[in-house]
C-alpha positions as CSV (number, residue, x, y, z in Angstrom):
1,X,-10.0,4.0,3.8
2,X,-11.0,7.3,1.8
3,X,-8.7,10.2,1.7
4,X,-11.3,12.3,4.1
5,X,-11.2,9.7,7.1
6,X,-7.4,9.9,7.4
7,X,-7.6,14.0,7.3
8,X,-10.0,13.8,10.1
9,X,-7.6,11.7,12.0
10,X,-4.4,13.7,11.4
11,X,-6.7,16.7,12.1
12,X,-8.2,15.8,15.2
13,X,-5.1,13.8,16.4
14,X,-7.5,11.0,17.0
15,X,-6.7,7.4,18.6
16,X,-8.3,5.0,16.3
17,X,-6.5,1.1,15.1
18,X,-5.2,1.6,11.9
19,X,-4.1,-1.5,9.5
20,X,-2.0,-1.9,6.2
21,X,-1.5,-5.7,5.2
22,X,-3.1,-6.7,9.0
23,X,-0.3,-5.0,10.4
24,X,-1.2,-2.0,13.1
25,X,0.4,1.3,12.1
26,X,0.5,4.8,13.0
27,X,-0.3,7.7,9.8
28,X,2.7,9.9,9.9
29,X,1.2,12.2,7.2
30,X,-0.2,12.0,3.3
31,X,1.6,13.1,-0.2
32,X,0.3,16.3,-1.7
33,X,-1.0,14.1,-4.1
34,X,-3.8,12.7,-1.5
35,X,-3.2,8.9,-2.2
36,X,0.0,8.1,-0.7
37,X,0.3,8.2,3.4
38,X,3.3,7.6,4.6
39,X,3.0,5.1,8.1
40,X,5.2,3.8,10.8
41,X,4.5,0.0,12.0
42,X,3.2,-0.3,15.3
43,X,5.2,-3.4,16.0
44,X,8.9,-2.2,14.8
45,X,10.3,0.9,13.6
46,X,10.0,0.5,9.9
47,X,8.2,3.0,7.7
48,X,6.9,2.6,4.5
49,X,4.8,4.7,1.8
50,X,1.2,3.0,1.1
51,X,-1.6,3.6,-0.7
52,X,-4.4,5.6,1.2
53,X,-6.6,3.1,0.1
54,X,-5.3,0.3,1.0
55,X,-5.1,1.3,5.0
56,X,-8.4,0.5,7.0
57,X,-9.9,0.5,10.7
58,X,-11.3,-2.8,11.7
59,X,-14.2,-1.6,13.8
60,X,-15.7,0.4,10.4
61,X,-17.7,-0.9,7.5
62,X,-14.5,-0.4,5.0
């Protein structure tokens, strides 16, 4: 995932599936720095720092 697809969905509060490591999460924001978003895990409530890059959406050509 690029740094421009998760502005349009923090933007536009869009429902879309979201996976870091085949896990569903939520994007709770990004770094000022653009590459780090900060997620919450769908299935618990543990939250963890990730690269932008390394978070995709299953139903796009990543």
């Amino acid at each position: 995932m690029d740094i421009k697809r998760v502005q349009t969905i923090l933007n536009n509060k869009e429902k879309c599936d979201v996976f870091y490591d085949d896990r569903p999460v939520w994007i709770q924001g990004i770094d000022d720095s653009s590459i780090i978003a900060k997620v919450g895990f769908v299935d618990n409530f543990e939250e963890k720092d990730v690269y932008v890059e390394d978070l995709y959406e299953k139903n796009l050509y990543n």
